[in-house]
C-alpha positions in Angstrom: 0.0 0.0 0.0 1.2 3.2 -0.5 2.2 6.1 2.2 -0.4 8.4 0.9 -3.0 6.1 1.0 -2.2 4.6 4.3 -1.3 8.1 5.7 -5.4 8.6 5.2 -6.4 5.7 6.1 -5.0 6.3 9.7 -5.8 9.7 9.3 -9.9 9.0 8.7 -9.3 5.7 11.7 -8.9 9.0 14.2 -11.5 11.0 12.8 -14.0 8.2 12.7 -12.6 7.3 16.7 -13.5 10.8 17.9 -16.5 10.9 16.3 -17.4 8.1 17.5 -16.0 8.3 21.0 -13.7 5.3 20.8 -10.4 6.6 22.1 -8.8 3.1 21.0 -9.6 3.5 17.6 -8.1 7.3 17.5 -4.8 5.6 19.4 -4.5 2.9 16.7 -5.3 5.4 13.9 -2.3 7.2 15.5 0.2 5.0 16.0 -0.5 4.0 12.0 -0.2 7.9 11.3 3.7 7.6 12.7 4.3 4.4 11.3 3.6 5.8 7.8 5.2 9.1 8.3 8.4 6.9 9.5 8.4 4.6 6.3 7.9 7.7 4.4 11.3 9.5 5.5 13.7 7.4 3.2 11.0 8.2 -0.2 11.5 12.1 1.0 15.3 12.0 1.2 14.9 10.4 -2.6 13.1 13.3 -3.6 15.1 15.8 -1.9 18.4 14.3 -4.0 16.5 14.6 -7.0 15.6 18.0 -6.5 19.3 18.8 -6.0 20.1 16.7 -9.2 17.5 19.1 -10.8 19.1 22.3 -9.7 22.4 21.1 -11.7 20.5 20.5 -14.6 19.0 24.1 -14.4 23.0 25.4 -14.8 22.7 24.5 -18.4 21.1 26.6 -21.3 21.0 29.4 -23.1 22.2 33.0 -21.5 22.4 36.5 -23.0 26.2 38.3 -22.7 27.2 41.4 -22.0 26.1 42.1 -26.2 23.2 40.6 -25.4 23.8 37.7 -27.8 22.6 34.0 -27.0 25.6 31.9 -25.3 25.5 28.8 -24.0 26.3 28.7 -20.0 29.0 26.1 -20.2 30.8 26.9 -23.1 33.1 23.5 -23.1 30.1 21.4 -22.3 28.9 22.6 -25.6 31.5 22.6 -27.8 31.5 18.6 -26.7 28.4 18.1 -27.6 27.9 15.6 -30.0 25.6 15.8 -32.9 24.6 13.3 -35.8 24.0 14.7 -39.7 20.6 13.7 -40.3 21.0 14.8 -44.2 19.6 17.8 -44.6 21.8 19.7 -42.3 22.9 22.9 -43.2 27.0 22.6 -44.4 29.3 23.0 -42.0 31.5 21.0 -39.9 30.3 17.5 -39.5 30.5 15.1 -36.3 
């Protein structure tokens, strides 16, 4: 099962216990709530990481110099670049 899913499962356990006036079904709906939020650490870590991995990514592009011409961020990173003539390339050096 999923943490969302059983993050609202035990989530709807306590509100149904305190509707109800059950005060062992809010406890159990509880102790599920942490057990969920526990498993979920690990899966948030993951996501933080990839978020980080995205923020490289964002380095690269397209910026404007001082002329304001298009240049590419990391100019060796592009000039590396490979590329493949797909036949009606403009001429030009070739890869």
């Amino acid at each position: 099962m999923s943490t969302f899913r059983e993050k609202a499962e035990a989530q709807t356990e306590q509100v149904i216990g305190q509707m109800l006036g059950d005060e062992l079904l809010v406890r159990e709906g509880q102790s599920r709530l942490r057990k969920a939020e526990s498993e979920a650490e690990p899966s948030e870590d993951r996501a933080k990481e990839r978020d980080k991995d995205r923020a490289k990514g964002a380095d690269q592009g397209i910026v404007r110099d001082e002329r304001g011409q298009d240049q590419p961020k990391d100019k060796a990173r592009a000039q590396q670049v490979s590329r493949v003539d797909e036949g009606g390339d403009p001429p030009g050096k070739k890869a």
